[in-house]
C-alpha positions as CSV (number, residue, x, y, z in Angstrom):
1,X,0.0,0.0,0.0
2,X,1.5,3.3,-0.9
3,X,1.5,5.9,1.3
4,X,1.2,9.7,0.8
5,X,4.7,11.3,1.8
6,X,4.3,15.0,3.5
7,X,7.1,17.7,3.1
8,X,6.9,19.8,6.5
9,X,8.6,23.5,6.4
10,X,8.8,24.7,9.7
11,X,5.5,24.4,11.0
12,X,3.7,23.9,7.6
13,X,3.6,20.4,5.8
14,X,3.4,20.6,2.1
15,X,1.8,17.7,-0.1
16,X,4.0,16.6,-3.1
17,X,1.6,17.5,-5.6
18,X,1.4,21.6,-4.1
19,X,4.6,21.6,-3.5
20,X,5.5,20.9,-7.5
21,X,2.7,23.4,-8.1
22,X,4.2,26.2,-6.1
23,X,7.3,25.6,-8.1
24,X,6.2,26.1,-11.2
25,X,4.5,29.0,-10.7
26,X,7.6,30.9,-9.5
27,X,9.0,29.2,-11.7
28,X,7.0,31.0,-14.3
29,X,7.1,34.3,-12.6
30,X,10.5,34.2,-12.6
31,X,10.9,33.7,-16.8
32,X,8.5,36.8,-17.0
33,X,10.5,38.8,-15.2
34,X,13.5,37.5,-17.3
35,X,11.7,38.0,-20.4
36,X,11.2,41.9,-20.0
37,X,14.7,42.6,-19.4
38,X,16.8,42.8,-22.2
39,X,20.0,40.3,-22.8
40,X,23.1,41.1,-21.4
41,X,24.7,39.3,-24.2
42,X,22.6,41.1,-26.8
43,X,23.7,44.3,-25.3
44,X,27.8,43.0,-25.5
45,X,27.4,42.0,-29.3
46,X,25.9,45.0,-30.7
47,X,28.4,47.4,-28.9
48,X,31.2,45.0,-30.1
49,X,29.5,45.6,-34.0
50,X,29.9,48.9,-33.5
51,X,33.6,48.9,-32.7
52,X,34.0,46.8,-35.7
53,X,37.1,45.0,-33.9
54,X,37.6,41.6,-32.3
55,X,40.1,42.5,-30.1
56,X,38.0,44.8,-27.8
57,X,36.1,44.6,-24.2
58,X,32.8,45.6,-23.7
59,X,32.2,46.0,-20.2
60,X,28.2,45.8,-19.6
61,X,27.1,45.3,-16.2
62,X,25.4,42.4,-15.9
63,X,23.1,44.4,-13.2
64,X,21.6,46.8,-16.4
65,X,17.9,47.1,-16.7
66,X,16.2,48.3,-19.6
67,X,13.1,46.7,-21.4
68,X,13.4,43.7,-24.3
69,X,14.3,45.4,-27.8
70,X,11.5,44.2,-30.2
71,X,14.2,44.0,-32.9
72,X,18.1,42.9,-31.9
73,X,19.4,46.5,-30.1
74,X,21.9,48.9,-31.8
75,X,24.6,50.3,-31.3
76,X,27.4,53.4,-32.5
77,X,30.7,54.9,-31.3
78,X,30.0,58.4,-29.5
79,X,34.0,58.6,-28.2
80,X,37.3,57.4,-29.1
81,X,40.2,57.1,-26.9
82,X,43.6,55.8,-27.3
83,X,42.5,52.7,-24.9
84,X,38.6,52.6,-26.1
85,X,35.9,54.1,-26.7
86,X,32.3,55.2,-25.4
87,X,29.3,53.3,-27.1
88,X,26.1,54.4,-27.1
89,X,23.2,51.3,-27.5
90,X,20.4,52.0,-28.1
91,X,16.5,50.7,-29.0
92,X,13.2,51.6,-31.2
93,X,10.9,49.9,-29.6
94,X,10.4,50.7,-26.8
95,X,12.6,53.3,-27.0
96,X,16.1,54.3,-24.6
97,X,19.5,54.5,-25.6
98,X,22.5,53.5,-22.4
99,X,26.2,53.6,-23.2
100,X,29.2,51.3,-21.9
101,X,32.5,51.7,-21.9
102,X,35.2,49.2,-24.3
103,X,38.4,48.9,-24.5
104,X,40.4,48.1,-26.9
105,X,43.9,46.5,-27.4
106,X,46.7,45.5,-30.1
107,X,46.0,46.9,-33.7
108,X,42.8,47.6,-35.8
109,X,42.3,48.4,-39.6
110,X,41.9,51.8,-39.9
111,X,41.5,53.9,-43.0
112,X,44.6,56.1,-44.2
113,X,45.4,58.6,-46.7
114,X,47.0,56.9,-49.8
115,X,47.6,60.6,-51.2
116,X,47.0,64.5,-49.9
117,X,43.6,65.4,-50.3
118,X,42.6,69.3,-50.9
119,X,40.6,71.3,-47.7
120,X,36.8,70.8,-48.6
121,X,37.6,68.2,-51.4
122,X,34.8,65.1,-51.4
123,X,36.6,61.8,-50.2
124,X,36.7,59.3,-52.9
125,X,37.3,55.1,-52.9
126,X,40.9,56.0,-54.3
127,X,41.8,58.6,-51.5
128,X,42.9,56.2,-49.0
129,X,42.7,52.4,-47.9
130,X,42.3,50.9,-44.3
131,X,46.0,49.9,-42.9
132,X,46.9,48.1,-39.7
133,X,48.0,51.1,-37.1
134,X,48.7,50.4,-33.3
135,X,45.1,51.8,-31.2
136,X,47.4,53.3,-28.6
137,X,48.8,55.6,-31.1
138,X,45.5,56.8,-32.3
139,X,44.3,59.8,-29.9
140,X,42.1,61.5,-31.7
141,X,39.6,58.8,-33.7
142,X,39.6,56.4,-36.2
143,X,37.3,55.1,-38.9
144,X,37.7,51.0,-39.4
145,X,35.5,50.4,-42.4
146,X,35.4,52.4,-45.3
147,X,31.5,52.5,-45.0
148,X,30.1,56.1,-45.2
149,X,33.9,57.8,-46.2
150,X,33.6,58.1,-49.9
151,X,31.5,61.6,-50.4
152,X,32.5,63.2,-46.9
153,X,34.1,66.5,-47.5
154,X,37.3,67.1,-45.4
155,X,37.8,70.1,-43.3
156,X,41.7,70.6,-43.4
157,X,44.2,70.2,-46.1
158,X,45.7,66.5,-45.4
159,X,49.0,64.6,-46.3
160,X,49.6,61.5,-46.9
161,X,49.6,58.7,-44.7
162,X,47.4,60.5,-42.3
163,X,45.2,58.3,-40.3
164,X,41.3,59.8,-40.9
165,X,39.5,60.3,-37.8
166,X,36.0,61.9,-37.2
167,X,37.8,65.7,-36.2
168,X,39.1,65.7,-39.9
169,X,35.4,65.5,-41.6
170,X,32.5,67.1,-42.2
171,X,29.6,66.2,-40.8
172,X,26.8,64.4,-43.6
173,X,24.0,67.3,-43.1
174,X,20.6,65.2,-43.6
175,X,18.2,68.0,-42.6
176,X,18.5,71.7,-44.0
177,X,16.6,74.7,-42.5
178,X,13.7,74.6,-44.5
179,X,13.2,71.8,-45.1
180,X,9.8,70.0,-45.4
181,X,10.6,67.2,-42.3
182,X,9.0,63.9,-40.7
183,X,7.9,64.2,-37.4
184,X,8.1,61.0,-35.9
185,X,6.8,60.3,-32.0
186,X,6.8,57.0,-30.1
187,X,4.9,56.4,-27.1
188,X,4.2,53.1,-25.9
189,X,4.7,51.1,-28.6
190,X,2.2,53.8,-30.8
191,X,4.0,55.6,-33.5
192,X,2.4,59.0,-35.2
193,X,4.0,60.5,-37.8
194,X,3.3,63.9,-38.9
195,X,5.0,66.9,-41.1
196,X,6.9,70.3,-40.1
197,X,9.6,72.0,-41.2
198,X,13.2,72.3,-39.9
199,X,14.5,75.6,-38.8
200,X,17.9,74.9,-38.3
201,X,20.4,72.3,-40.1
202,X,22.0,69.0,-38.7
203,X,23.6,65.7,-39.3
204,X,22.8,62.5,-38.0
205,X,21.6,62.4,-34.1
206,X,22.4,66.1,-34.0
207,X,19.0,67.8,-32.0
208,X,17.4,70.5,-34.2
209,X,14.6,72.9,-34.2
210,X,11.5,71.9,-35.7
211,X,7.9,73.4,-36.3
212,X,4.9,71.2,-36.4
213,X,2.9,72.2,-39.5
214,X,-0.6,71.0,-37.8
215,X,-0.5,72.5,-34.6
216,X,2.3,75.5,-35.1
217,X,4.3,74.3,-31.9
218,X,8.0,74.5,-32.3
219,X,9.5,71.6,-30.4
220,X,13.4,69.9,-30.3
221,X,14.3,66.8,-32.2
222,X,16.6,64.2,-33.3
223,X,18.0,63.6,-36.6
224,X,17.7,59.9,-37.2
225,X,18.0,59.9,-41.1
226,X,17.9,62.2,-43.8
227,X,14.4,64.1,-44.1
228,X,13.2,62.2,-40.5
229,X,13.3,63.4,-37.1
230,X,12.2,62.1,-34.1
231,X,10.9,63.8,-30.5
232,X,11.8,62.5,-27.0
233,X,9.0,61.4,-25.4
């Protein structure tokens, strides 16, 4: 005859089948909680991106607590250093942007002057080619692919075999004053998109001045791409 085996805690006896019960629903509660938090590791790999090197650090604390990305988190350099850089992550949906520190170490492809380019001269493909230079040498900046170089306008006559870094470059202008602009605003999870007009110029993530042709307000905003901006909400 089997007999029906009690699980006392303290004062309390628990019965096998509540007991397995209990622990599944913490159990439960506990993923939830896990599942609204984004990755850790998701948060490492797309600053690493970003730095475009394998031989860096990204140091995320594993404490950080923002909501889940809907859509894998992204990430850009904001600072260089000669032993790292700042990286800014940041997410859509729902929206919030953190940064973390890396560091890096050893060498890095970086792109350098093949031949003396003219002060306010247009980059082109044949300008210069990405080299293997020493980070600790590198105070100022570096660019390690030649993705969005050809077409920048330089603001200083350089020589050869100078190593490009942001100071040397133009910023891309996206938005002119004038401009007829998207207004785009996010609020939980809603998205509204309306039209205005930019009063003042900027590049990419550079905060302009903007006028919303439907209600007349003139608010700040972001410049996420060319023709777009976005409000803080």
């Amino acid at each position: 005859m089997l007999q029906t085996i009690l699980f006392t805690a303290g004062n309390m006896r628990w019965h096998p089948l509540l007991l397995i019960g209990l622990l599944s629903i913490l159990s439960g509660f506990a993923s939830a909680a896990h599942a609204q938090w984004e990755e850790t590791e998701r948060l490492r790999t797309a600053a690493a991106k970003a730095m475009g090197a394998d031989n860096v650090q990204i140091a995320v604390d594993p404490n950080t607590r923002v909501p889940r990305c809907t859509q894998p988190p992204d990430a850009r350099v904001r600072a260089r250093s000669r032993t790292g850089a700042s990286i800014e992550i940041h997410c859509g949906a729902p929206a919030w942007r953190i940064y973390v520190p890396a560091r890096s170490s050893g060498e890095a492809l970086v792109a350098v002057l093949t031949r003396p380019v003219a002060a306010g001269s247009s980059l082109q493909s044949s300008d210069f080619s990405l080299q293997a230079r020493s980070t600790a040498s590198l105070g100022y900046g570096w660019f390690e692919s030649r993705d969005g170089l050809v077409g920048r306008r330089v603001r200083r006559a350089l020589p050869i075999g100078k190593v490009l870094s942001p100071n040397d470059l133009e910023q891309e202008r996206m938005v002119s004053t004038g401009d007829t602009v998207t207004i785009l605003s996010r609020n939980h999870g809603i998205e509204v998109r309306m039209k205005g007009q930019a009063l003042s110029h900027g590049a990419r993530h550079e905060q302009i001045r903007v006028r919303n042709n439907q209600s007349g307000r003139t608010v700040d905003a972001t410049v996420i791409a060319a023709g777009t901006v976005e409000v803080a909400r």
